[in-house]
C-alpha positions as a Markdown table, in Angstrom:
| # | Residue | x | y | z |
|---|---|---|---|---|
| 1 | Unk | 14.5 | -2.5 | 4.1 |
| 2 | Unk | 11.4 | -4.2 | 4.8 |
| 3 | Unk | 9.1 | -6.0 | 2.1 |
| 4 | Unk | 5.3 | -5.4 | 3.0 |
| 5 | Unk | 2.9 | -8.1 | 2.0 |
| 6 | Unk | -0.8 | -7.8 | 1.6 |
| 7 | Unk | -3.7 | -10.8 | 2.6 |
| 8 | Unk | -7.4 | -10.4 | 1.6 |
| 9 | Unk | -9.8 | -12.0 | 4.8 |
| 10 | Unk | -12.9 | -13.0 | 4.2 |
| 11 | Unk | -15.9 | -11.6 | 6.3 |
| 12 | Unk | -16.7 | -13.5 | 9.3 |
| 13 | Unk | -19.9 | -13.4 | 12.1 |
| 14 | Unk | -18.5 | -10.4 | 13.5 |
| 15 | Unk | -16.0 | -8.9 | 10.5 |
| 16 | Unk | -16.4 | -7.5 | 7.2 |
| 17 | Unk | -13.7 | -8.3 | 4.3 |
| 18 | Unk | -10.8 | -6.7 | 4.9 |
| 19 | Unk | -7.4 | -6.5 | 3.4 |
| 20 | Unk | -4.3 | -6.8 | 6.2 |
| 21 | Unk | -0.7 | -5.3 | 5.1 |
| 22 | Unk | 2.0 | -6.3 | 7.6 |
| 23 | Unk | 5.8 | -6.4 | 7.8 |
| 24 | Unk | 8.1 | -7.1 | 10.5 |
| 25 | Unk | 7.4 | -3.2 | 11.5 |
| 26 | Unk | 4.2 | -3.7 | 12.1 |
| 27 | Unk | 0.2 | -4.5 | 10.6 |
| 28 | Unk | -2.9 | -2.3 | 9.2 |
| 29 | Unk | -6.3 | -3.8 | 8.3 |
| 30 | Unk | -8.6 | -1.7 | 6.0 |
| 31 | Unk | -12.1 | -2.8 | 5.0 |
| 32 | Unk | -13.2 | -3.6 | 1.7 |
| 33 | Unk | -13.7 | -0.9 | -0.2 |
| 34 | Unk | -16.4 | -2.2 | -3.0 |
| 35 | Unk | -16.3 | 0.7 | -5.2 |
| 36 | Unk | -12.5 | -0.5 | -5.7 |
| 37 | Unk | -10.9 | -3.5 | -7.6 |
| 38 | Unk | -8.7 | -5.9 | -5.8 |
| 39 | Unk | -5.6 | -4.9 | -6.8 |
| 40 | Unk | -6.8 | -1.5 | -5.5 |
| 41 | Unk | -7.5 | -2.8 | -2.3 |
| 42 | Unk | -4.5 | -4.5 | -1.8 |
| 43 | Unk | -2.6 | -1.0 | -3.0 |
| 44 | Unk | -5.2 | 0.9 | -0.4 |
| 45 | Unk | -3.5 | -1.5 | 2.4 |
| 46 | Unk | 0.3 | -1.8 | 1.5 |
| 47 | Unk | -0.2 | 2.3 | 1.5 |
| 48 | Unk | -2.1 | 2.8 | 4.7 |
| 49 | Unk | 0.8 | 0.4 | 6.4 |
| 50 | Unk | 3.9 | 2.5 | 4.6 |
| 51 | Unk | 2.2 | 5.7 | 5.2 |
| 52 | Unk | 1.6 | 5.0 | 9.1 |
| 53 | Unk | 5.5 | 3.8 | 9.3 |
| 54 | Unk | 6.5 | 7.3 | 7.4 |
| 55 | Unk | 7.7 | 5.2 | 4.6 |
| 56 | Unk | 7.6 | 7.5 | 1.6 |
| 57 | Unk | 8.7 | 6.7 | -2.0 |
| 58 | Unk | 7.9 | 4.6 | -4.6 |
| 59 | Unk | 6.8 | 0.8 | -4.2 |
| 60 | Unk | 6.9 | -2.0 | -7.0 |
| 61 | Unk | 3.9 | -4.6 | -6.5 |
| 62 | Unk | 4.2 | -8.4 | -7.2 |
| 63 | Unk | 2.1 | -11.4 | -6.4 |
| 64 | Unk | 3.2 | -13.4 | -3.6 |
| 65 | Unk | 4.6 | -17.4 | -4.0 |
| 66 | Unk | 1.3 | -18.6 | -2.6 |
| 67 | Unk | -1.2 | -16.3 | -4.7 |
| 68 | Unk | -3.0 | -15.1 | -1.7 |
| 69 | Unk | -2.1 | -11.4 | -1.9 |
| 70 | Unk | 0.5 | -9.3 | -3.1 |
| 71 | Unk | 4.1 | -7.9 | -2.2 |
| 72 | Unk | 5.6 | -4.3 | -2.4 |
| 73 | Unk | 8.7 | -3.9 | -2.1 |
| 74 | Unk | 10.4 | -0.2 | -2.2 |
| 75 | Unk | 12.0 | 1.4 | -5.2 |
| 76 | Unk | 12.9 | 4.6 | -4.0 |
| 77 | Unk | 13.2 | 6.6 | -0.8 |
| 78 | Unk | 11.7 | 10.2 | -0.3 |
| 79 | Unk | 11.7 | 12.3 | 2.7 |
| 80 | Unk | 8.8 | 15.1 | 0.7 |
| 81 | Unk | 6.6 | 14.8 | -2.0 |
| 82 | Unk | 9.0 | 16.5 | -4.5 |
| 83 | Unk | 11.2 | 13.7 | -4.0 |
| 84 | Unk | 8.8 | 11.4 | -4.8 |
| 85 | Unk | 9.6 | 10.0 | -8.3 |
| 86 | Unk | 7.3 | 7.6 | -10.6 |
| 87 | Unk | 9.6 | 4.8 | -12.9 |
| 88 | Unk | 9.7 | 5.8 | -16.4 |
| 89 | Unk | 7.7 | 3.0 | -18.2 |
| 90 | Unk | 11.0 | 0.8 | -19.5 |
| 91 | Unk | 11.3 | 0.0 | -15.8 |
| 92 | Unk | 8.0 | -1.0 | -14.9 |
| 93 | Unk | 4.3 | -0.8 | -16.2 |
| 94 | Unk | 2.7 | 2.0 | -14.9 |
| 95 | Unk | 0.2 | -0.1 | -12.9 |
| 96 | Unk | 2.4 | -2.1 | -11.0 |
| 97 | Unk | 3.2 | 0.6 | -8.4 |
| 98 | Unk | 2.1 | 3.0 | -6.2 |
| 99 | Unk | 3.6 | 5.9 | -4.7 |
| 100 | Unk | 2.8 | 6.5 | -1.1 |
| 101 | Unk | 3.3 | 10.7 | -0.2 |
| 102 | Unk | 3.5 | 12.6 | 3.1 |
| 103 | Unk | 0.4 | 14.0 | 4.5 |
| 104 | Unk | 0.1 | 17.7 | 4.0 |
| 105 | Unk | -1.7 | 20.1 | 6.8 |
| 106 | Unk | -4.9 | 20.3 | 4.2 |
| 107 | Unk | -5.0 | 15.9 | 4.1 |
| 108 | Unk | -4.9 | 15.8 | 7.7 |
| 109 | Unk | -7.6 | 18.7 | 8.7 |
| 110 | Unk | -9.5 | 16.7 | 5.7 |
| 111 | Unk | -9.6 | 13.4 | 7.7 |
| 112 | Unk | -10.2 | 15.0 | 11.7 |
């Protein structure tokens, strides 16, 4: 199992912000999103990485060591959405996960 950690960049000359989510597996980087929140962001990216890799299931976030970003780390496996199971609340606050789904046929005509 691979942790996936999340790093916000700050726009350059030539780049907006942008939020990277990498692993040994590989790397994503979405834009900032304004309309979200950080943490949002950060979720946006950790999900766009797991969801490229076919990782489905539930992640846990945490901040990292150096408080630039966060970690997820996975709870639970899924291979379909019905497997897909949220913690009950004595195991984590509700906020401090997110749970990354297969696409279906009407997401992925959505997005062409």
């Amino acid at each position: 199992m691979q942790a996936i950690e999340t790093t916000y960049f700050g726009p350059t000359n030539t780049r907006g912000s942008r939020v990277v989510a990498k692993c040994q597996a590989g790397k994503v980087s979405v834009s900032w999103d304004y309309a979200l929140s950080v943490e949002e962001n950060h979720d946006a990216a950790a999900k766009a990485l797991a969801s490229k890799l076919e990782w489905l299931g539930t992640w846990l976030r945490g901040a990292r060591a150096d408080d630039k970003g966060n970690v997820y780390v996975r709870m639970s496996r899924a291979r379909n959405a019905e497997e897909c199971r949220t913690p009950p609340p004595a195991v984590c606050d509700p906020l401090d996960y997110i749970t990354v789904l297969p696409k279906t046929e009407s997401t992925t005509a959505a997005n062409k």
